[in-house]
C-alpha positions in Angstrom: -7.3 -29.6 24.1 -9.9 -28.3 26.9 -8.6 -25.2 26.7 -10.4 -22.0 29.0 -11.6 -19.6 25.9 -12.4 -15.8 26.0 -13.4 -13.2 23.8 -10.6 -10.7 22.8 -11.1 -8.1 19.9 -13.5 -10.2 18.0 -11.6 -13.6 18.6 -11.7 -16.5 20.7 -8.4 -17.1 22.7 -7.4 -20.0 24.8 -6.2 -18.4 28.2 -5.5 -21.3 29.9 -5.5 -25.1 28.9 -5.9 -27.9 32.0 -2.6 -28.6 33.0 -2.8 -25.0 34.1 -0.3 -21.7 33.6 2.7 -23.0 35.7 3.0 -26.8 33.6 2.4 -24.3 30.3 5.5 -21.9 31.4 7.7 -24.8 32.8 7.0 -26.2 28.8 7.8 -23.3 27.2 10.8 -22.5 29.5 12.3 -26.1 29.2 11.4 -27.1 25.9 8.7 -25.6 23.0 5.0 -24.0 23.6 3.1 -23.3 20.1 1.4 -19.9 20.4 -1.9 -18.8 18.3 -1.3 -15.2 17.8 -3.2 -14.8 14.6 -5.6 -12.4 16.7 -3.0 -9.9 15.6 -3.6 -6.9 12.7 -1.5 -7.6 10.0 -1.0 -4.6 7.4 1.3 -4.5 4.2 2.7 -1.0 3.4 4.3 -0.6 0.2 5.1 1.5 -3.2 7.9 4.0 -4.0 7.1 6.2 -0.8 6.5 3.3 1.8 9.7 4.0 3.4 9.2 7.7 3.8 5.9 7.2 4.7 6.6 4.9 7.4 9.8 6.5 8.6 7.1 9.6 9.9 4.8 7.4 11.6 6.8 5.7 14.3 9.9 6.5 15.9 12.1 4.3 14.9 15.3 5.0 12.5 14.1 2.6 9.5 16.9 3.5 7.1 19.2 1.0 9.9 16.7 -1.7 8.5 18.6 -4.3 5.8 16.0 -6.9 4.0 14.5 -8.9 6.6 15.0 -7.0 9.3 12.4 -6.9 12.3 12.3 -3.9 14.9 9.5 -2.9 17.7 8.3 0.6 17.6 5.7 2.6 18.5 3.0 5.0 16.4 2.9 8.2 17.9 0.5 11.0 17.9 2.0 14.6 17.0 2.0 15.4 20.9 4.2 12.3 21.4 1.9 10.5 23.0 1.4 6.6 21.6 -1.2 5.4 19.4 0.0 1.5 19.6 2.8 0.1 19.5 4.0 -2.2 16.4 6.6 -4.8 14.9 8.1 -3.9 11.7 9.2 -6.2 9.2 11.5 -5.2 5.9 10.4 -7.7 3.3 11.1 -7.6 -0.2 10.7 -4.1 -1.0 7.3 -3.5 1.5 6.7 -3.3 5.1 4.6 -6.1 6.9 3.5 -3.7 10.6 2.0 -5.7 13.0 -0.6 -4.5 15.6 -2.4 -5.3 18.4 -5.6 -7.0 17.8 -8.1 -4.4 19.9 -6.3 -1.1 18.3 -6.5 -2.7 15.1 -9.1 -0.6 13.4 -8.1 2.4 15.2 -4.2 2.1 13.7 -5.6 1.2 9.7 -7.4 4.7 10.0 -5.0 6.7 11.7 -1.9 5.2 9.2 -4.4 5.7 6.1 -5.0 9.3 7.0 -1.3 9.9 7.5 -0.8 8.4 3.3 -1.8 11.8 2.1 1.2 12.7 -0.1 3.1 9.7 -0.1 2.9 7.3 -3.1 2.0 4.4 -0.9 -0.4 2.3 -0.4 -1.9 0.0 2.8 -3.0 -3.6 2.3 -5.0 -5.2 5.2 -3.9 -9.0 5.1 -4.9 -9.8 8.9 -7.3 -12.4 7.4 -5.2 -13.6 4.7 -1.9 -14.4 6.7 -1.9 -17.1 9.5 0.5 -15.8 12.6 1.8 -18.4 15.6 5.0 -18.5 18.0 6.9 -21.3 18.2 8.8 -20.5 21.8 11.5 -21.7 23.7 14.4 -23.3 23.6 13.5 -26.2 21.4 11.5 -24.1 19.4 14.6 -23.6 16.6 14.7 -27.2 16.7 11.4 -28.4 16.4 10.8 -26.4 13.0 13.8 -27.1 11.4 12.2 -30.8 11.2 9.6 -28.8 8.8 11.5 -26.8 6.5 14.8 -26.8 4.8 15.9 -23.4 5.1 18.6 -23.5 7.6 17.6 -21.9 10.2 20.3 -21.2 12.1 21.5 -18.5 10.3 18.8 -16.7 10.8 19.2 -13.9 13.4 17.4 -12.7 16.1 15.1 -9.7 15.1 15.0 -10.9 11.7 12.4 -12.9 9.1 12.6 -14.9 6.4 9.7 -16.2 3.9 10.3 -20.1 3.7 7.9 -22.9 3.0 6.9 -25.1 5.5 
């Protein structure tokens, strides 16, 4: 697609395609852009303690989380101060926390260090899941042409696990 790549944490991203940045917004605005944002960390916490666990790194309430519930929060140090922020997702019993791609190494060790205690256990699966955003106000749509779970019942912040 002749798009303008650069290195980013160890991957390749497209930062700009030919058309240019303002026919790319004006698509995503007015009808559907497809997003690659599999540069992302992608870890699985899980066990009897996950929630526990979890609920003392970042500073979010997660006992307001139902199944498939989604929520942006932050990891923080003891001082308060951030170590990255994160989307959580409640799926079937485990957490899927997703981090930015250049503190990704940085947020395995500091959550691994903070498991002490806690009968949980971290799962990197950044190379084994496949991340992209479908945007805008087609977006909803567009997919529903590739599954058949309906989605229009899902709701905003939340996930499902569907075949597409």
């Amino acid at each position: 697609m002749g798009g303008r790549m650069v290195e980013f944490a160890g991957y390749e991203l497209p930062v700009q395609y030919p058309t240019g940045p303002t026919a790319e917004h004006h698509a995503v605005r007015t009808a559907a852009g497809l997003f690659d944002i599999d540069h992302m960390g992608q870890f699985e916490l899980g066990g009897p303690d996950a929630d526990a666990c979890l609920q003392k790194l970042q500073v979010w309430d997660i006992e307001q989380m139902g199944e498939g519930d989604a929520h942006y929060s932050v990891l923080c140090y003891a001082d308060g101060t951030v170590v990255d922020d994160i989307f959580l997702y409640k799926l079937h019993g485990r957490w899927l926390i997703i981090v930015n791609a250049s503190n990704r190494a940085k947020d395995w060790e500091w959550i691994e260090r903070h498991l002490q205690g806690f009968d949980a256990a971290l799962i990197e699966r950044s190379d084994e899941l496949a991340m992209l955003a479908l945007q805008g106000p087609k977006a909803e749509q567009i997919l529903q042409k590739l599954t058949a779970y309906p989605l229009g019942t899902v709701a905003t912040r939340t996930a499902v696990e569907t075949e597409i």
